[in-house]
N, C-alpha and C positions, 0 to 999 in steps of 0.2 A: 439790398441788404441780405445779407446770409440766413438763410433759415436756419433756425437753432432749436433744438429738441429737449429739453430737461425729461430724464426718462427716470424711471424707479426713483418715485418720487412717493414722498406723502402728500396727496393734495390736501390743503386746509379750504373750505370755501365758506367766508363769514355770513355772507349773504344769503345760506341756505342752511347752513350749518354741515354741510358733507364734510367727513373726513375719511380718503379709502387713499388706498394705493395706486399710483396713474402716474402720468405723464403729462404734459404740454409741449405742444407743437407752436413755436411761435414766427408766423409769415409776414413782412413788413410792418412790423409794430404791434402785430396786434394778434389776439392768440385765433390760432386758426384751428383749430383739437385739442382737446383735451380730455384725459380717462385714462382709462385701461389699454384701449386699444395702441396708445404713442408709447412705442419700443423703440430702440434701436435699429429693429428690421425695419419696421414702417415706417420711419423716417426718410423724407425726400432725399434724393441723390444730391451730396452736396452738403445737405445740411451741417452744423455743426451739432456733436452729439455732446451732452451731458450728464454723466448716470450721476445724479443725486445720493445713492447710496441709504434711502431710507430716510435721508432729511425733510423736512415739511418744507415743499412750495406753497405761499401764499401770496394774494393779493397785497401790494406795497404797503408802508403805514401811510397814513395822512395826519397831518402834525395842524391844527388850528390854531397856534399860538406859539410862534419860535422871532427871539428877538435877532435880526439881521444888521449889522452895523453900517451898513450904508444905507445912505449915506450922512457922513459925520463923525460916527463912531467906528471907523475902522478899525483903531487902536485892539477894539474889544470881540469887532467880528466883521469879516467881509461876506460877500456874498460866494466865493470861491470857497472861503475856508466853511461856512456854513454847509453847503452843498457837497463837499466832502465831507462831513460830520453827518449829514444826512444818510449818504449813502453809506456810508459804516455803516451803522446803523438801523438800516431799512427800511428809512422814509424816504418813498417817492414824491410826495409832494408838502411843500409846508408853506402854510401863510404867516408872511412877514407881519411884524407889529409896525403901528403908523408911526411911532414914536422916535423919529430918526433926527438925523438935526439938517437943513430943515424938517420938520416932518412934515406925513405925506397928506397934505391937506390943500393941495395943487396936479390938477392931471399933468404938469410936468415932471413933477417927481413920480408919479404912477408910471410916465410914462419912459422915466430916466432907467425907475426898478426894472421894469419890462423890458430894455431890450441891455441892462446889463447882464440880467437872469436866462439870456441867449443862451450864454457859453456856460450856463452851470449845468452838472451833474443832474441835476434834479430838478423838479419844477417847482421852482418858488412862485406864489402867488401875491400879490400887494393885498393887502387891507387900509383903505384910509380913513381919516380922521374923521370926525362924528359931529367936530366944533373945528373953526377956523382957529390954529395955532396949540391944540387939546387944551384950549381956557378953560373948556366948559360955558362959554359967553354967545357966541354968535356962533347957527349954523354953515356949518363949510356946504360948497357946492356939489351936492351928491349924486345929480344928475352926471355933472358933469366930469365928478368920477368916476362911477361905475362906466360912462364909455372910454372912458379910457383905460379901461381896467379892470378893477378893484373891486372885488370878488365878493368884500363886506364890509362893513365899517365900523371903527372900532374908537375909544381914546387913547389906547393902549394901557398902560396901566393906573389911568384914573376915572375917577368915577363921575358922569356927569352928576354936582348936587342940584343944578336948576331944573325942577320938574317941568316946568313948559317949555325949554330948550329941547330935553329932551323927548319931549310930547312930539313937538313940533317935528322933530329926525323922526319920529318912529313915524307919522305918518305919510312924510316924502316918502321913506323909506318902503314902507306901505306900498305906495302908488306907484313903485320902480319894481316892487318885486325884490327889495334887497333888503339882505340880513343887517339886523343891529346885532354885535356881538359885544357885549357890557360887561363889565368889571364892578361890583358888588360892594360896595365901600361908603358908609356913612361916614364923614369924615369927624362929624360932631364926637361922634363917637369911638374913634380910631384915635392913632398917634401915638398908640403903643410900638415894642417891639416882639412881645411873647405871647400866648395864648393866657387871657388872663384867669389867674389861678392858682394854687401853692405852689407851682413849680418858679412860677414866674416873683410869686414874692420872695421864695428861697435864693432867688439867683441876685435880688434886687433886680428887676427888671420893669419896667411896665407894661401893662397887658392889656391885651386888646380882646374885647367881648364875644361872643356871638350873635349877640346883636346888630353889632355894625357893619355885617355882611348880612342879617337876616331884613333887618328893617331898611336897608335900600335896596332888598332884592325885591320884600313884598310891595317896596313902590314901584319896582319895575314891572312886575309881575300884575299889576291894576293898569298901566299904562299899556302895556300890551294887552289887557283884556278891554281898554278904552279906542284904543288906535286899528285893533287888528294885525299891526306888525307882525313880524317874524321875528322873534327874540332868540338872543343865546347868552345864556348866562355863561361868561368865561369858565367863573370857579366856582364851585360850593362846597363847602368844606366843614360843615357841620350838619349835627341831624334837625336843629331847627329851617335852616334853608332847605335841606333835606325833604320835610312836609311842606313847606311849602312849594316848592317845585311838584310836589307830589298832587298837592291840590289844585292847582295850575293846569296841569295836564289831565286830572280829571273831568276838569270842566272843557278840556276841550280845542284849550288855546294852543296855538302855533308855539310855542314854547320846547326848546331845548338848553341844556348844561352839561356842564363839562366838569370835570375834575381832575388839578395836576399828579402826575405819577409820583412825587414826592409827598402829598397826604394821603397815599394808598400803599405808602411804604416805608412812608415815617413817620415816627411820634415824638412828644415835644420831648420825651427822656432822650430822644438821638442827640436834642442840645449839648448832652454833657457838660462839659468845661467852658461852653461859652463858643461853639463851635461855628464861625461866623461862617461857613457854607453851607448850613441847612438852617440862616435866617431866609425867611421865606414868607410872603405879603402876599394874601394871609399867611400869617403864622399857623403850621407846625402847632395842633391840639393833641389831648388824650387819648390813650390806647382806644377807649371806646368810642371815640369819634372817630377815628379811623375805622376802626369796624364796619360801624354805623356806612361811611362811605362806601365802603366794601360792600355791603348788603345793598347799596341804592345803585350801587354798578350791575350786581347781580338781577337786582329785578326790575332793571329797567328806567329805573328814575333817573339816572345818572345817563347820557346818551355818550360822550366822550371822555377819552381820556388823551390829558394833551403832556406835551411833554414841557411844558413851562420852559424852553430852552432860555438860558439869560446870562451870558457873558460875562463877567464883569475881572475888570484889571486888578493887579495884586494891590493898587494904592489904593482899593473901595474895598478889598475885602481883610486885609492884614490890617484890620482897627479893631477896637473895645467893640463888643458886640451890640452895643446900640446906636452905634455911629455906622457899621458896616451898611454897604448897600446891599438891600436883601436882592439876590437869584440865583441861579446855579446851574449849571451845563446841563443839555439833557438828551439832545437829538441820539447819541451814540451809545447812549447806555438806556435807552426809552424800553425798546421790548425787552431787555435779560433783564429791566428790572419788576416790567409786566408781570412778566412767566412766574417769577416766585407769587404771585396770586392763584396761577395755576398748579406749581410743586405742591401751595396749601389748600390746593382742594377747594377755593372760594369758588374757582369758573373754570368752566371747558377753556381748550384751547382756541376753537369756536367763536366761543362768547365773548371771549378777549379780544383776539382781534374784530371783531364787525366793530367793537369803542371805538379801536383804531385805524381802521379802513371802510369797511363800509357805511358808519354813523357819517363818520366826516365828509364822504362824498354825496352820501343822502343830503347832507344837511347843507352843501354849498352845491349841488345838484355837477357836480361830476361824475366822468362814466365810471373814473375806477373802484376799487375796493369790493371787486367779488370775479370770480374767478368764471368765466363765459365766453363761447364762442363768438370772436369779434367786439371784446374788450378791448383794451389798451391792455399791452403787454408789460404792466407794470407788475413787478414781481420781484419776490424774496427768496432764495434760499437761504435754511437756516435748522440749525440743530439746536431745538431748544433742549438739549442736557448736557452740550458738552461744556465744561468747567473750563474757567479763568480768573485771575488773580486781574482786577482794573490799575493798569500803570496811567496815571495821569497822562506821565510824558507822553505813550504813544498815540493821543487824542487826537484829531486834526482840525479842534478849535485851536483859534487863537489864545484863549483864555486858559485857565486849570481848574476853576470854579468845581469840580463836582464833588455831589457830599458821598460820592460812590470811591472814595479814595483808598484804594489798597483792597478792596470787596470783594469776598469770594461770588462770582456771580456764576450764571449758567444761559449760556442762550448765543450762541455765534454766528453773525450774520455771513453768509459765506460766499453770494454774490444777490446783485442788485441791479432789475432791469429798469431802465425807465424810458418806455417807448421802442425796446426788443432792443434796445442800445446798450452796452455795461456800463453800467455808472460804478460798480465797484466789485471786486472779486477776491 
């Protein structure tokens, strides 16, 4: 492999928090220098050189939660077009959802993902199911997933309601060393479409509480303080889960959460007219519930930010806005939509990326997501000021889904290493 040089460079390094002006030397995969001292002179003979011009090098993002259409749902997303939607974008690695058809609740589907995700751009990771078939009924064999694979295990987008089903996972789980990553959803109390509220009775719509993401979060949150497990709350999305994730990790527990980049950058007034690409499960709450989110990112309570990537074809979204299936694309427009948390002064540029790179590989115990001699050479360039107008068309999902449609944004990903390889430029 060519040795390649990114030189006059801004290094970001989330893991430390350094931000100075350097370079990276990068030698069979993996960075071999990096600082001040990597010019263009001191670059190996041979090397390939690339003067950055000022833009920030950073470690890749890591995506915890992007839905992948195989297998079953090609229609909506492959693992090709994913992977190039990644790399636009700037994510070196993302974990697939289990929730495919069949779903991945068999290490031969762990193991079908695994060496389709050979020939992708980027490194997709499996996550599989949590219950045999995501009933919520009978535990799937989780031994004998994780050897084949599968990085965590998850329902994908449902919530187990049996407490001793999921008792029973969190402590396999436990005794493997492997993460439960949960979805937050009482369903007693869910079945709405809107954050419930006067916006939601204005539109005629029906709303969905804070409650029924708090009150199955606090049972998860007892069941991980019963079990020991390793938990990760997918979403939180209000400031009642909010404290409680908050009191959770004061006491102590293995306990992490995540939060989509769309309730750090949208509020339920984005609904307008009924705008069936920013229904979103949980819904899309109040100016100051986002806030609220915004300040648990900033101090800490919040560990990730994922980019909820979720496909869906023009016949699930071009309906009545409570028939539409809620998600929305997100792999490609994840950091330009980050950064405007940075334009407003909430977080360093720093602080934002470690949500997206180094949380995520702390938290599934990968080497990347910070910037070190003899890392993996997973890397971004990018200039997070220079302006663009988002054309759906030139996406390279399958889908159009995003509620970033026609958006003046800021943040251009300008090449993409993943494993000192280009994945995109």
């Amino acid at each position: 492999m060519q040795p390649l040089a990114l030189v006059n460079a801004r290094l970001v390094d989330p893991a430390s928090g350094e931000d100075a002006p350097g370079g990276v030397l990068v030698i069979d995969g993996r960075i071999a220098t990096l600082g001040r001292a990597v010019t263009a002179a001191t670059a190996p003979a041979g090397a390939r050189i690339v003067d950055c011009g000022g833009d920030v090098v950073a470690p890749g993002l890591i995506d915890l939660r992007a839905f992948v259409g195989e297998p079953g749902a090609e229609h909506r997303e492959t693992i090709a077009s994913a992977s190039a939607s990644a790399a636009a974008g700037g994510v070196t690695t993302l974990v697939a959802r289990p929730d495919t058809s069949p779903c991945v609740d068999d290490p031969a589907v762990v193991d079908f993902l695994m060496r389709r995700a050979r020939d992708a751009r980027v490194r997709i990771l499996p996550s599989a199911a949590i219950t045999k078939g995501l009933a919520g009924e009978e535990m799937a064999e989780l031994g004998l997933l994780q050897e084949a694979g599968a990085v965590a295990f998850s329902d994908g987008p449902h919530c187990i309601a049996h407490s001793g089903v999921l008792r029973r996972a969190m402590t396999y789980a436990r005794d493997l060393g492997a993460l439960i990553m949960h979805v937050c959803e009482d369903r007693g109390l869910a079945g709405g479409v809107a954050a419930e509220g006067g916006l939601a009775s204005r539109l005629g719509l029906t709303g969905v509480s804070r409650e029924a993401e708090t009150v199955a979060l606090d049972r998860d949150l007892r069941l991980a303080a019963l079990t020991r497990a390793r938990y990760h709350a997918i979403f939180v999305s209000n400031a009642l889960s909010l404290e409680a994730m908050r009191r959770a990790k004061e006491t102590g527990l293995a306990v992490t959460c995540g939060v989509s980049i769309n309730h750090l950058t949208f509020n339920e007034n984005d609904i307008g007219d009924y705008r069936t690409f920013l229904k979103f499960d949980p819904p899309l709450r109040g100016e100051q519930e986002r806030l609220s989110l915004v300040e648990g990112l900033a101090s800490g309570v919040i560990d990730v930010i994922v980019s909820d990537h979720d496909g869906q074809d023009v016949e699930t979204k071009r309906l009545p806005f409570a028939e539409a299936a809620p998600g929305a694309l997100g792999l490609e427009t994840w950091l330009a939509a980050a950064l405007r948390l940075v334009s407003a002064g909430h977080l360093t540029l720093p602080k934002l990326l470690r949500a997206m790179s180094t949380r995520p590989a702390e938290i599934l115990g990968l080497e990347g997501g910070r910037l070190r001699v003899g890392a993996p050479a997973d890397l971004i360039r990018f200039d997070p000021h220079e302006p663009y107008v988002l054309d759906p068309a030139k996406l390279h999902s399958r889908c159009r889904n995003t509620p970033f449609d026609e958006a003046r944004m800021e943040g251009v990903v300008k090449l993409t290493l993943v494993a000192g390889e280009i994945a995109h430029a």
